[in-house]
C-alpha positions in Angstrom: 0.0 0.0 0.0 1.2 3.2 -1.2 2.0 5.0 2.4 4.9 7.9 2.6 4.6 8.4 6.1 7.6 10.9 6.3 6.5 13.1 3.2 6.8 16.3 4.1 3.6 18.5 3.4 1.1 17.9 0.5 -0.5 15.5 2.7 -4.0 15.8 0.6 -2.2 14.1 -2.6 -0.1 11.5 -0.5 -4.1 10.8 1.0 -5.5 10.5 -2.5 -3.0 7.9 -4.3 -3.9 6.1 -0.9 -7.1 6.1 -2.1 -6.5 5.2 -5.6 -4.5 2.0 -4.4 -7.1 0.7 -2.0 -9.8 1.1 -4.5 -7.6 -0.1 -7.6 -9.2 3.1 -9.5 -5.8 4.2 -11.2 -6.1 6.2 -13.7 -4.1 5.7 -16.9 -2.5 9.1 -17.1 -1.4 11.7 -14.5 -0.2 14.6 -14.2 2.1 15.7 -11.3 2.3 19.8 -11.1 3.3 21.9 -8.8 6.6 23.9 -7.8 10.2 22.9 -8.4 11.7 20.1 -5.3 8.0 19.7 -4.0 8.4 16.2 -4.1 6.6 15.1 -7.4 8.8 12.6 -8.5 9.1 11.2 -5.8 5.6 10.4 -5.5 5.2 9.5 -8.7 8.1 7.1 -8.2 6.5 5.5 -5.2 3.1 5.0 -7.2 5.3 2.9 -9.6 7.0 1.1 -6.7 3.6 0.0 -5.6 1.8 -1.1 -8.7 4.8 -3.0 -10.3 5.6 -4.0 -6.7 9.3 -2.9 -7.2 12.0 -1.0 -4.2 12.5 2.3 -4.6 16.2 1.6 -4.9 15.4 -0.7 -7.9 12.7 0.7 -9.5 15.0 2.0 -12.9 16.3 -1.4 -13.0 12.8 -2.6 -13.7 12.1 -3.4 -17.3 8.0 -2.1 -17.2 9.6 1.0 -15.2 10.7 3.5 -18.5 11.8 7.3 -17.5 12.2 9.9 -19.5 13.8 13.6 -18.9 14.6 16.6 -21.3 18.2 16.2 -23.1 21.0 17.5 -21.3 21.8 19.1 -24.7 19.0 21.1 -26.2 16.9 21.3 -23.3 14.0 19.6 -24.6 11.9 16.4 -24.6 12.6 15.0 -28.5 10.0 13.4 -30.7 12.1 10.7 -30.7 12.3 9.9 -27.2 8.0 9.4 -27.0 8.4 7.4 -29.8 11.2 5.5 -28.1 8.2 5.3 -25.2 5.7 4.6 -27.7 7.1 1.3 -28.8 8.0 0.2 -25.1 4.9 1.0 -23.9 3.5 -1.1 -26.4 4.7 -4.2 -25.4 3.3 -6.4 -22.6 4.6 -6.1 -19.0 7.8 -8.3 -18.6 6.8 -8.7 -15.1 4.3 -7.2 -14.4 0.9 -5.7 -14.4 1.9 -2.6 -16.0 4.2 -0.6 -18.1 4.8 2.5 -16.4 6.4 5.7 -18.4 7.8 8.6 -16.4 8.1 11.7 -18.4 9.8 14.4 -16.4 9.7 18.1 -16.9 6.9 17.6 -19.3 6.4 20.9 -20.4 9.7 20.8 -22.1 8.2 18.5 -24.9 9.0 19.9 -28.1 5.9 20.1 -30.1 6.3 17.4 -32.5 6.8 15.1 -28.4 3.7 16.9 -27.7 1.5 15.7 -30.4 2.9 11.8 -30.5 2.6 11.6 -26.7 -1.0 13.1 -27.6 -1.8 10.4 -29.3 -0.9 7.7 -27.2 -2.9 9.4 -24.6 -6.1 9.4 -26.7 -5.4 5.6 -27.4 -4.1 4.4 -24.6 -3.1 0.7 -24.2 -4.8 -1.5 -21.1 -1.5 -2.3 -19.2 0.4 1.3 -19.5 -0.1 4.3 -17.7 2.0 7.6 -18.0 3.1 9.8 -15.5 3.5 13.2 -16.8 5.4 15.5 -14.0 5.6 19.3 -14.4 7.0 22.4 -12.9 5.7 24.4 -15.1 2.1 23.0 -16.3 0.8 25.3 -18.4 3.0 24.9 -21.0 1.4 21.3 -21.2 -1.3 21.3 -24.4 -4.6 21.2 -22.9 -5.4 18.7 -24.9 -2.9 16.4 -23.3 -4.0 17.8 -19.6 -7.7 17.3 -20.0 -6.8 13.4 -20.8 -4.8 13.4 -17.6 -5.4 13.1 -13.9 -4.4 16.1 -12.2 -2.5 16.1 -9.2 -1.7 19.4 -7.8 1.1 19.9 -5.5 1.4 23.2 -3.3 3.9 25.5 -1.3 4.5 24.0 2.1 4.0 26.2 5.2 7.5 27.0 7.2 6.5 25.0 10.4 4.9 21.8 8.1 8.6 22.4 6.3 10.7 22.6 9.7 8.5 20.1 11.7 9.0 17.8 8.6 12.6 18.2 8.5 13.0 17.3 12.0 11.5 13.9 11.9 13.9 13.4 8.8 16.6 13.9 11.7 17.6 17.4 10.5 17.5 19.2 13.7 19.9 22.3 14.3 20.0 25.7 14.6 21.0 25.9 10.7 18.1 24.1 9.9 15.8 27.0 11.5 17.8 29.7 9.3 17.3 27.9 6.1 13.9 27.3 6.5 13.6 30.9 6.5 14.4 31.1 2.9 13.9 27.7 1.2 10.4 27.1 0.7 10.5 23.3 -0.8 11.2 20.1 1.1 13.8 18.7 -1.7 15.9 21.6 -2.1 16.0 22.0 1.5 16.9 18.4 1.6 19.1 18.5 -0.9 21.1 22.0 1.0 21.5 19.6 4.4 23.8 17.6 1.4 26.3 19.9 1.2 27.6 21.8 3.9 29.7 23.8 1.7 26.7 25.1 -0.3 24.4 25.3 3.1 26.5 28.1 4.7 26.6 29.9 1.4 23.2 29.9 1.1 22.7 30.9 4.8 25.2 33.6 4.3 23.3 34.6 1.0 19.8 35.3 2.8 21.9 37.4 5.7 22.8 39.7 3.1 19.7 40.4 0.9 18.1 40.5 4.3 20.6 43.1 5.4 20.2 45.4 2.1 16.2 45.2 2.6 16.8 46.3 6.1 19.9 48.4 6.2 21.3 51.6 5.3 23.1 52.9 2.3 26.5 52.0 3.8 25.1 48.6 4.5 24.1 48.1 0.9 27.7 49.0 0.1 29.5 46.4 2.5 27.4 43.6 0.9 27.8 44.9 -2.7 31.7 44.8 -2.0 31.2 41.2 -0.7 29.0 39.6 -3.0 30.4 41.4 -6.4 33.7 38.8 -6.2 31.8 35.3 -6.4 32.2 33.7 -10.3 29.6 34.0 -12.7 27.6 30.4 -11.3 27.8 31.3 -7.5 26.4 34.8 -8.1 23.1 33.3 -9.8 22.5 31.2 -6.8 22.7 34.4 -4.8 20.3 36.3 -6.9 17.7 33.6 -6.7 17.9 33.4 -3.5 17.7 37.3 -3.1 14.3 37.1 -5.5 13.0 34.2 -3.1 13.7 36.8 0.2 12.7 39.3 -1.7 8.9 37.9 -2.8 8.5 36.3 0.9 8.5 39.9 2.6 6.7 40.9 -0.4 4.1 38.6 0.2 4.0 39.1 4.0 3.6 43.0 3.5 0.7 42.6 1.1 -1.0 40.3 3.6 -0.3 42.6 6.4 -1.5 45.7 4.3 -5.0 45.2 3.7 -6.0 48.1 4.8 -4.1 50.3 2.2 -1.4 50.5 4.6 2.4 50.5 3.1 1.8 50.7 -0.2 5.5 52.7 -0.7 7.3 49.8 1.0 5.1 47.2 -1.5 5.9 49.6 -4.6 9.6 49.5 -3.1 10.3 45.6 -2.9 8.3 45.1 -6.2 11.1 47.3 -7.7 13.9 45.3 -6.4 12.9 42.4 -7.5 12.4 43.6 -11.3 15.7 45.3 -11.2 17.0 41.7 -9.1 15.8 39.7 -12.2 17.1 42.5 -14.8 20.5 42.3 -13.3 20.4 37.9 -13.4 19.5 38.5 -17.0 22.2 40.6 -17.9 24.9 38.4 -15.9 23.4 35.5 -17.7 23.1 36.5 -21.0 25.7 39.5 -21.4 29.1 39.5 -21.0 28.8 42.4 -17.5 31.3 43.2 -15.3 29.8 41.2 -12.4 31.4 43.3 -9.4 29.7 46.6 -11.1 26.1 45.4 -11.7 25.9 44.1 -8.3 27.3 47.6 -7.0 24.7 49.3 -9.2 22.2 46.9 -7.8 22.5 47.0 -4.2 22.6 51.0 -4.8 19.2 50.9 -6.2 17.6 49.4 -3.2 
């Protein structure tokens, strides 16, 4: 029986594959959307593990288990790769009752993917069922969602996400600070990993935390910091200043219902445009890093 006792948040969807077990009323297509590191593959994983009656460990070894993800190289989901799935999923199940497909990151199908997975779903075969999972689901054909199951995954509250963490065995006072800016169970997760990366990341929320809050000589002492990390390290940064950034935004708004501080809402709306104009430019353009940060953290 499918179970998860330890997943953290998004307790309704663990509660209705549950359901769809006990009752044997599985569906022969979902789709898993929600944000990034929410924990949809993993769930979609474990519904494999319990209808091919397969370890999580072994599951890829599986010969009715087939997975799919957008190529490393062009960053999409290739025609050829559905029809790749097309043909396995056409077979009968080596093992046993079903020949699951994966398809991760679905929205990155190219449209020629698109329309051949589209087809399969309108024909589907009696033993297969496809698991479509999603980040971003509205780039996903409605045609292709309205023959799907939709499983929706949503944020997880801070004290579901530090409670959760806990009985994973995470316990320590750096745990508490990264809550504070990590809003998904996996990446947090994936942050206790490396310790290296963890203390970057804590040190990266003390800063934008310290320009929203400071003075114009703060602003400076964290632009002079922050402006000599490479090219890679200073993306990380800036996501995690736009992630800061849109949690007090959101706070403020809730706390300013009344028409209360609107400049302060006007004022963290800029800094995140100008956050993600500055990302871009570092990203696409060939900036001077050190000066666009300087530039930014002046703006604030």
């Amino acid at each position: 029986m499918f179970c998860r006792e330890n997943f953290i948040g998004n307790r309704r969807v663990v509660n209705l594959l549950n359901k769809n077990l006990e009752r044997g009323n599985i569906s022969q297509a979902y789709l898993f959307e929600g944000p990034k590191h929410i924990g949809k593959t993993t769930l979609a994983i474990d519904l494999a593990v319990n209808l091919l009656e397969e370890d999580f460990e072994t599951i890829y070894k599986n010969p009715d288990f087939i997975s799919i993800s957008p190529d490393p190289e062009s960053g999409q989901i290739e025609a050829d790769m559905i029809r790749g799935l097309q043909k396995d999923l056409s077979l009968f199940p080596f093992k046993s009752k079903y020949k699951i497909a994966l398809i991760e990151e679905a929205q990155l199908m190219n449209s020629t993917a698109a329309n051949a997975l589209l087809k399969t779903l309108e024909e589907p075969g009696r033993t297969s069922l496809i698991i479509l999972v999603s980040s971003d689901a509205s780039n996903i054909l409605e045609t292709i969602r309205s023959r799907c199951q939709i499983v929706s995954f949503v944020a997880v509250g801070r004290k579901t996400l530090s409670d959760g963490i806990k009985l994973l065995g995470i316990d320590s006072k750096e745990k508490d600070e990264a809550v504070s800016f990590i809003e998904t169970p996996g990446a947090l997760i994936n942050l206790f990993g490396n310790v290296e990366e963890l203390s970057m990341h804590i040190e990266g929320g003390d800063k934008i935390k310290k320009i929203l809050n400071g003075n114009h000589f703060d602003r400076l002492d964290v632009a002079s910091l922050t402006g000599i990390l490479d090219k890679k390290e200073m993306m990380n940064i800036l996501d995690l200043w736009i992630l800061v950034s849109r949690q007090k935004l959101r706070a403020l708004m809730q706390d300013s219902r009344d028409g209360s501080g609107i400049k302060e809402i006007a004022r963290l709306k800029n800094i995140i445009e100008n956050i993600i104009t500055v990302k871009e430019d570092i990203f696409g353009k060939n900036v001077n890093i050190k000066l666009a940060i300087d530039s930014l953290c002046l703006k604030f």
